[in-house]
C-alpha positions, -999 to +999 in steps of 0.1 A: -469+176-344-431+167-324-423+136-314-389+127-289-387+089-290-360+072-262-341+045-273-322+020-249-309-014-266-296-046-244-285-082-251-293-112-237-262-130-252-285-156-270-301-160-306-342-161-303-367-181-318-388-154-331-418-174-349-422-200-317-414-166-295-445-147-316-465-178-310-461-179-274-469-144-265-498-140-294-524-146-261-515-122-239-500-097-252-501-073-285-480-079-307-466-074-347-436-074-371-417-051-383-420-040-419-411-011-442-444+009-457-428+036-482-406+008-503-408-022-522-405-053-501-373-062-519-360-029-514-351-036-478-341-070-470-343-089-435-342-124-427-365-128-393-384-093-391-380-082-350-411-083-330-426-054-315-444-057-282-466-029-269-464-022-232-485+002-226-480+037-212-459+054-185-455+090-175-428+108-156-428+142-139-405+168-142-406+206-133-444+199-120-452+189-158-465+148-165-453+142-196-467+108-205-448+081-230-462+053-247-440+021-245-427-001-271-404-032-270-385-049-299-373-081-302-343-092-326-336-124-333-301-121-330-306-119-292-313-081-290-341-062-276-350-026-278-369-006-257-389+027-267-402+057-252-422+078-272-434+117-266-456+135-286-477+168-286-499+180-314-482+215-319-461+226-347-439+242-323-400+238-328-393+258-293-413+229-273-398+204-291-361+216-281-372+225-248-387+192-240-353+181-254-330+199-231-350+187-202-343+155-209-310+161-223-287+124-221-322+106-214-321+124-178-350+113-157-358+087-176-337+054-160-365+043-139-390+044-167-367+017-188-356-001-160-392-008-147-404-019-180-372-036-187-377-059-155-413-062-169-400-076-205-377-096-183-405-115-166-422-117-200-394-129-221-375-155-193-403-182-192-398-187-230-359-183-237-337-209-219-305-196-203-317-161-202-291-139-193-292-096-194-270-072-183-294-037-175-261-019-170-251-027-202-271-006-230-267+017-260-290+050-261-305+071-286-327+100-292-350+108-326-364+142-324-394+144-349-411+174-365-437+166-390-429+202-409-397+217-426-384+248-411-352+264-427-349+290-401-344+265-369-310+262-352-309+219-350-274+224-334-287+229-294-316+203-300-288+176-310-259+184-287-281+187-255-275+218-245-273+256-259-234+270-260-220+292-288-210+264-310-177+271-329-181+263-366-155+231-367-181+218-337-213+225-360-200+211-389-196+177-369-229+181-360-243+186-389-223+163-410-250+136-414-274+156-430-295+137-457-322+152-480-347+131-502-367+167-513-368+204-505-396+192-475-379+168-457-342+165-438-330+137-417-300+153-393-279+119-383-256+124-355-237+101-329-263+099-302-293+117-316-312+123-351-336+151-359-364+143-383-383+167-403-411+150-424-444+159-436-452+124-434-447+099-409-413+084-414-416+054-395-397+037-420-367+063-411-372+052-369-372+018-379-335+023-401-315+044-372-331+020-347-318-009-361-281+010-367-278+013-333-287-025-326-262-034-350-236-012-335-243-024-297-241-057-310-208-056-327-197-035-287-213-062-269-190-090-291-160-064-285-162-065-251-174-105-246-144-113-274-116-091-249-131-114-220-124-145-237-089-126-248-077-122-211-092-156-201-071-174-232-039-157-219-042-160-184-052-200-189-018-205-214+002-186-188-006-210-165-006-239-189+032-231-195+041-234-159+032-268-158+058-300-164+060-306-201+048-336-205+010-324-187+010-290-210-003-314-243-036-325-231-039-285-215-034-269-249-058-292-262-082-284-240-075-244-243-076-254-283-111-270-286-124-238-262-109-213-287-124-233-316-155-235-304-156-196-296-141-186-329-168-207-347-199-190-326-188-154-328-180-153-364-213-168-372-228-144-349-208-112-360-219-126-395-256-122-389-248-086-367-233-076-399-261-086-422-292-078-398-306-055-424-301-049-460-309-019-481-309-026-519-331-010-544-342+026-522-311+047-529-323+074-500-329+047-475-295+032-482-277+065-476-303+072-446-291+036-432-250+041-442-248+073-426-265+061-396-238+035-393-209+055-403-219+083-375-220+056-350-192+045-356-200+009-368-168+002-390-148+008-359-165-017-339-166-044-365-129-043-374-124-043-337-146-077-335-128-091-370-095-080-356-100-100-315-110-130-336-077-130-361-060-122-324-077-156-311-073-178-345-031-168-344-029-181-306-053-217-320-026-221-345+004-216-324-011-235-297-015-260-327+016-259-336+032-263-299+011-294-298+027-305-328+066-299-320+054-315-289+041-349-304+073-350-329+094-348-298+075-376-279+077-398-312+111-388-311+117-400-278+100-432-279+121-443-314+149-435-293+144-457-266+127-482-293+161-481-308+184-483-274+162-511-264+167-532-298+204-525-290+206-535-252+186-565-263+212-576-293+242-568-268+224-592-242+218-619-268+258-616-278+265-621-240+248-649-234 
């Protein structure tokens, strides 16, 4: 058998009830949780499972071929969800696989299918989150190539880079470089936007691993980019804080300050819980499956990006801090100035008289 399985991942910029959510939807639709079947329950460790939603089927046509996917949705509590498209054909055939592939190289041909079942999770999911908000611009993609056989002799280099060049070697190593092995009849091939599986039995464990990399990973982007908002908004309100007389900047700062305390508070709890959406203790393999997963995607990058933007925002609450300060010394200042010039004006005019 080969399997392709399209990944797109959004965020709706809120935390979700997943139990009452579960509840909710347990009438009309089917749903389950998430949980591993090849390791000890305290092997992997997650604090609200996601909830997977099947949708159905869809097909698409391309070259006069219907190929025909069937549709998943996942829900993460942390205000993710995850849609799936998944291909499969019962031959052991690696050139169908990597033809199929290059057809729909960079998930080519495939925008309408997400966005149609995106806007039909949309009408699912908005009559049971308040304030839902999502951006369908605004995604990370992936793409697991399965083949449930090893095969020494295949080339996985064209499959994963999406298209067939003479590769130079520095290019293949790069490729390559995620390559993880549990025995002599398996091989997981990690790489930055794809991952080719070859397993004699059906690692749905492994889908489940990458997929939820790449949710943390969009995550800790989607806090980047909201964090560099809040960044440009801080400045630009300060700016024009600092142009106003002195005596009106005070209550402005304090203003600017509570916002920035507020923000600081949410996203690090967030980021926090991004950071600890999954945890791999006891499986060796499965922890290197999951670290390599995170480490070609880049997901130290992000997160000291994220730790960094919130250092950047803490600095400007403590100067603003301590602006407010030098600005209340200086008030007290002034007013035991004029306490003092008015106890002498007073003792002149009692003299006088």
């Amino acid at each position: 058998m080969i399997a392709l399985r399209f990944y797109r991942i959004y965020d709706i910029g809120l935390e979700i009830d997943l139990d009452w959510l579960e509840k909710e939807l347990s009438n009309s639709f089917l749903t389950a949780r998430t949980s591993f079947l090849r390791v000890k329950p305290k092997s992997i460790i997650m604090d609200m499972p996601p909830l997977l939603i099947r949708m159905g089927k869809s097909s698409v046509e391309k070259g006069g071929i219907t190929y025909e996917f069937s549709v998943f949705a996942r829900i993460f509590d942390i205000g993710a969800i995850s849609l799936c498209l998944v291909y499969e054909r019962p031959e052991k055939d690696f050139n169908i696989l990597e033809e199929t592939a290059l057809i729909f190289t960079e998930q080519e041909g495939l925008s309408d299918i997400f966005v149609s079942h995106l806007k039909t999770l949309t009408d699912i999911l908005k009559p049971h989150i308040r304030s839902f908000a999502l951006n369908p611009d605004f995604f990370e993609d992936y793409t697991i190539y399965l083949m449930d056989w090893m095969d020494k002799s295949i080339d996985p280099v064209p499959l994963l880079a999406g298209e067939k060049r003479n590769f130079s070697p520095q290019m293949r190593e790069e490729i390559l470089r995620g390559t993880q092995s549990y025995t002599s009849d398996d091989l997981a091939i990690l790489s930055w936007d794809s991952a080719l599986l070859c397993n004699p039995d059906s690692p749905t464990d492994f889908f489940d691993l990458i997929e939820f990399a790449n949710v943390q990973v969009f995550e800790l982007r989607y806090y980047d980019r909201e964090l560099s908002r809040q960044m440009e908004k801080m400045y630009d309100e300060i700016v024009l804080v600092d142009k106003l007389p002195k005596f009106r900047r005070k209550h402005k700062y304090r203003l600017i300050m509570m916002q920035l305390m507020q923000n600081s508070a949410e996203l690090s709890e967030v980021t926090e819980k991004v950071n600890n959406l999954i945890k791999v203790t006891e499986d060796v393999y499965y922890a290197r499956v999951y670290a390599s997963a995170l480490k070609m995607l880049r997901s130290s990058q992000w997160s000291e990006s994220v730790s960094h933007k919130i250092d950047v925002i803490r600095d400007n609450y403590s100067m603003l801090s301590e602006e407010v300060h030098i600005q209340h010394s200086h008030n007290l200042e002034w007013i035991v100035i004029i306490l003092i010039a008015f106890e002498v004006v007073m003792a002149v005019m009692e003299r006088l008289v």
